[in-house]
DRENSEGU-223147 format. One record per atom (N, C-alpha, C): residue number from 1; residue in one letter; atom name; x, y, z. Coordinates in nm, 3 decimals, always signed. Layout:
% DRENSEGU-223147
<pt resi="NUM" resn="A" name="CA" c1="X" c2="Y" c3="Z"/>
...
% end
This chain:
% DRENSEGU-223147
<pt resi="1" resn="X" name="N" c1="+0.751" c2="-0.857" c3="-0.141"/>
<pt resi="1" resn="X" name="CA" c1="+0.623" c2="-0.785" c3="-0.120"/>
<pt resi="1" resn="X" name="C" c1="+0.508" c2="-0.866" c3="-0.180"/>
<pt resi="2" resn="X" name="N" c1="+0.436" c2="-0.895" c3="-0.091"/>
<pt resi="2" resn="X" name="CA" c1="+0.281" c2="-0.935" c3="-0.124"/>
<pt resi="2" resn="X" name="C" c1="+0.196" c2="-0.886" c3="-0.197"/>
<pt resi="3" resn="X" name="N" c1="+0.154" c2="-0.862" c3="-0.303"/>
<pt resi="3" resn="X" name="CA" c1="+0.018" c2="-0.780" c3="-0.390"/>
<pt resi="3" resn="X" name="C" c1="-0.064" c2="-0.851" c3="-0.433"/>
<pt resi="4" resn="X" name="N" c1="-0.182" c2="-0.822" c3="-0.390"/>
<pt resi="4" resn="X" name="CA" c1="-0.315" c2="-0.923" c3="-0.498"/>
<pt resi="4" resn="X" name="C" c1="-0.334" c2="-0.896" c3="-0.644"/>
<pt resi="5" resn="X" name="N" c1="-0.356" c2="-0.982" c3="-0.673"/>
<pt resi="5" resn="X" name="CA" c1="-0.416" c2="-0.949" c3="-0.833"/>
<pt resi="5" resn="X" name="C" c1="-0.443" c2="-0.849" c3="-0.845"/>
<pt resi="6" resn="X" name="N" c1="-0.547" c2="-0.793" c3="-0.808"/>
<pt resi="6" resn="X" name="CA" c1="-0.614" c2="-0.671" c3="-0.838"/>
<pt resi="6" resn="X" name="C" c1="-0.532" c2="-0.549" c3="-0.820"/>
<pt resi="7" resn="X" name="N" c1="-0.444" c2="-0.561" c3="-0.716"/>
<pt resi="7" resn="X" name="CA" c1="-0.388" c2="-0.409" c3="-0.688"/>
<pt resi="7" resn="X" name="C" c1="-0.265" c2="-0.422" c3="-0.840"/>
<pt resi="8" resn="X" name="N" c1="-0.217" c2="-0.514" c3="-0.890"/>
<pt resi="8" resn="X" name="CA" c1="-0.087" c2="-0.566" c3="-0.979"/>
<pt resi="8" resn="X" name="C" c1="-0.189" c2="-0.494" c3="-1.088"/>
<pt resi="9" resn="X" name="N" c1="-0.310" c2="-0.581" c3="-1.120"/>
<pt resi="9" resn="X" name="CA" c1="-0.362" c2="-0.488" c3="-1.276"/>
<pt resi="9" resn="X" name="C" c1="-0.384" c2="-0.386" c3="-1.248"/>
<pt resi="10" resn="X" name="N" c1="-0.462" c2="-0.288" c3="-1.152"/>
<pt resi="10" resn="X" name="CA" c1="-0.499" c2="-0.149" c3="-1.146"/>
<pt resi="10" resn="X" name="C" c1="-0.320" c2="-0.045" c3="-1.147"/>
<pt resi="11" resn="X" name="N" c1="-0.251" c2="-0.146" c3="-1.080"/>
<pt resi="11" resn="X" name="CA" c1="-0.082" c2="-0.075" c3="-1.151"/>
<pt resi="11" resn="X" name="C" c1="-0.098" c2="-0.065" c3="-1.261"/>
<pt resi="12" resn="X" name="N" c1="-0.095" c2="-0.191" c3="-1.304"/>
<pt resi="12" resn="X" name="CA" c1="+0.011" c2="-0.226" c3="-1.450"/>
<pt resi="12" resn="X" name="C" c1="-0.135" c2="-0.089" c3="-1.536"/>
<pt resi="13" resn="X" name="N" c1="-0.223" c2="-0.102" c3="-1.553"/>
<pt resi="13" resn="X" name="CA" c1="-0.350" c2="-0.001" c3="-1.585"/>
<pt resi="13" resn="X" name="C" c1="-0.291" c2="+0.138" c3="-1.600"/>
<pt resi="14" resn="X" name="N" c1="-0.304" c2="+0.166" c3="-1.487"/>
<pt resi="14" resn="X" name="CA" c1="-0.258" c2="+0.276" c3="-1.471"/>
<pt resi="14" resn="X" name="C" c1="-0.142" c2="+0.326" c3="-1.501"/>
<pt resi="15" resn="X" name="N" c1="-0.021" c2="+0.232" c3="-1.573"/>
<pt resi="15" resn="X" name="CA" c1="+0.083" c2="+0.242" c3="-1.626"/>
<pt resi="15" resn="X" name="C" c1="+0.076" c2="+0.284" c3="-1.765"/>
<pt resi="16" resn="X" name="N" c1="-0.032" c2="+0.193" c3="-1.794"/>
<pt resi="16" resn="X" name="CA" c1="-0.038" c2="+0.201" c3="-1.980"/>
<pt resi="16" resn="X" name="C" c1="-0.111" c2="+0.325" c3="-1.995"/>
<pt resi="17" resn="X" name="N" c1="-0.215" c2="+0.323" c3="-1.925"/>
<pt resi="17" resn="X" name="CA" c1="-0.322" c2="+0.459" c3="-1.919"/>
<pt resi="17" resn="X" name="C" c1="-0.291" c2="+0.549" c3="-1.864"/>
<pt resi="18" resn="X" name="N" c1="-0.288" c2="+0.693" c3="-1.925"/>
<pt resi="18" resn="X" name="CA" c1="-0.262" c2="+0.750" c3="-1.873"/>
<pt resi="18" resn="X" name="C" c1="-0.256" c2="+0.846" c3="-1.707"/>
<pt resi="19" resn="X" name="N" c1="-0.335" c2="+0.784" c3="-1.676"/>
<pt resi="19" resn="X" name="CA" c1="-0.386" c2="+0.800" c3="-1.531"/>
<pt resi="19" resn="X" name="C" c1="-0.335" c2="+0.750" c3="-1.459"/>
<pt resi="20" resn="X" name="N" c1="-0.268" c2="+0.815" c3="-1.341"/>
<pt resi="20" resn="X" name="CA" c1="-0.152" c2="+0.790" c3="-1.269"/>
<pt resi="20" resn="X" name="C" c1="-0.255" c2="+0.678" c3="-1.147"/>
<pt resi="21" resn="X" name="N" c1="-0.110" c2="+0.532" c3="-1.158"/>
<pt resi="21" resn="X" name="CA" c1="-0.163" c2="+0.445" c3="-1.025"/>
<pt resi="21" resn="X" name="C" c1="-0.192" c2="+0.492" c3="-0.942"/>
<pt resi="22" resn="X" name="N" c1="-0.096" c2="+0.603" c3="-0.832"/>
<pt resi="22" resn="X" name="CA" c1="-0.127" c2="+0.672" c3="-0.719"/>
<pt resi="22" resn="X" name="C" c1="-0.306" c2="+0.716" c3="-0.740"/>
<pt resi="23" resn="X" name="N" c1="-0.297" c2="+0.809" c3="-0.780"/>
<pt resi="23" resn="X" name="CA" c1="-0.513" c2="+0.847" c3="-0.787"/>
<pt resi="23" resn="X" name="C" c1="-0.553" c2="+0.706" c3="-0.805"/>
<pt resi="24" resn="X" name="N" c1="-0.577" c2="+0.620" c3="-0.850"/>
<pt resi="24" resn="X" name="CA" c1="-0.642" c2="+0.505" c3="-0.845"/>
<pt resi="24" resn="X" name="C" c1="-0.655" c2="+0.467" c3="-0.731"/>
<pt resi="25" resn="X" name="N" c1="-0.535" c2="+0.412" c3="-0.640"/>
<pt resi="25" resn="X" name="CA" c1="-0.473" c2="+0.355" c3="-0.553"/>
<pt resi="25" resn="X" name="C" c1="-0.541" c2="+0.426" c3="-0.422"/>
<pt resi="26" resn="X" name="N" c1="-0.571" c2="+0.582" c3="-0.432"/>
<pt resi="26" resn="X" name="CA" c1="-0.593" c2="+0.654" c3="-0.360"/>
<pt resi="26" resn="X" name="C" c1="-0.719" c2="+0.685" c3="-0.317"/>
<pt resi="27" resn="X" name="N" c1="-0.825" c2="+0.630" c3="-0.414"/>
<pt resi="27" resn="X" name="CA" c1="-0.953" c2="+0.623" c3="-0.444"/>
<pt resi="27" resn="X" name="C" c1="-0.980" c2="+0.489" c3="-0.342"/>
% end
């Protein structure tokens, strides 16, 4: 699977923080 930078940190982010990747992702 292919991912840019950006979508990999707003994961890994949203991993540590509590704020779920999905809502980010979804935004």
């Amino acid at each position: 699977m292919v991912v840019a930078p950006a979508e990999l940190t707003i994961f890994i982010r949203g991993k540590q923080e509590p704020i779920h990747p999905l809502q980010i992702g979804s935004g």
